[in-house]
C-alpha positions in Angstrom: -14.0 22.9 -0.3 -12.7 19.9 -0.7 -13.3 17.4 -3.8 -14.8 13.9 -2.7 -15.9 10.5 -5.0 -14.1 6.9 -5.9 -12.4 8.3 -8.6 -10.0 10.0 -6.8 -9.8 6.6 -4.6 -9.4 4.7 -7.2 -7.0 6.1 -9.0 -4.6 7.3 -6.7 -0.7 8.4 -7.8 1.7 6.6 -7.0 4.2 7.7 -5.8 8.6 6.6 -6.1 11.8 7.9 -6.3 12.4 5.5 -9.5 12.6 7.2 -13.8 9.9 5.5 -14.4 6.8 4.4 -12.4 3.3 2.6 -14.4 0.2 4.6 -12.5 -2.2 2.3 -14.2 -2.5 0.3 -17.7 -2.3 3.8 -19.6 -0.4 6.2 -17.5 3.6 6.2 -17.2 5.0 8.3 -15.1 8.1 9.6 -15.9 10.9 11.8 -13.3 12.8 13.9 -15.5 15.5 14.9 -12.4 17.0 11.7 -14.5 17.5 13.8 -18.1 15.0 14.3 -21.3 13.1 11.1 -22.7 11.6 11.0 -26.0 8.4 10.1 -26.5 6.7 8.1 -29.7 5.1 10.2 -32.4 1.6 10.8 -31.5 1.3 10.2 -28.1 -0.2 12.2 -25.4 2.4 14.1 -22.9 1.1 16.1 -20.3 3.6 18.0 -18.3 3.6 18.8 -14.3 6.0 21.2 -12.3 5.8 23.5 -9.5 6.4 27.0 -10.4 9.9 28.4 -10.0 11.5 25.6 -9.6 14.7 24.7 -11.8 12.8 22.1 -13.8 9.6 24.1 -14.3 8.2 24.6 -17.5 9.1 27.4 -20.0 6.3 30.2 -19.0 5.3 30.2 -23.0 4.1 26.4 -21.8 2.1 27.0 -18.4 0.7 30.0 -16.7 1.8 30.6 -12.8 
């Protein structure tokens, strides 16, 4: 079943081979093939990886 509505029009990834690519006026996206960033105290980091790949997340941060 797939999963329809404008939101998912609207707000559509975009996607480069660049570090750093702005999605939208709040969301940075950020390749870390590159090396680690720091980010600002208090922000909000959300992490996304394939499982088993080389840069995945530790398995104490995501369930595969």
């Amino acid at each position: 079943m797939a999963i329809h509505g404008s939101l998912f029009e609207d707000f559509r990834e975009t996607e480069s081979r660049d570090q750093f690519t702005r999605q939208n006026s709040k969301l940075l996206k950020i390749r870390m093939d590159y090396g680690p960033v720091n980010a600002r105290l208090g922000s909000m980091v959300a992490y996304q990886a394939t499982c088993g790949s080389p840069t995945a997340a530790p398995a104490a941060w995501t369930s595969c």
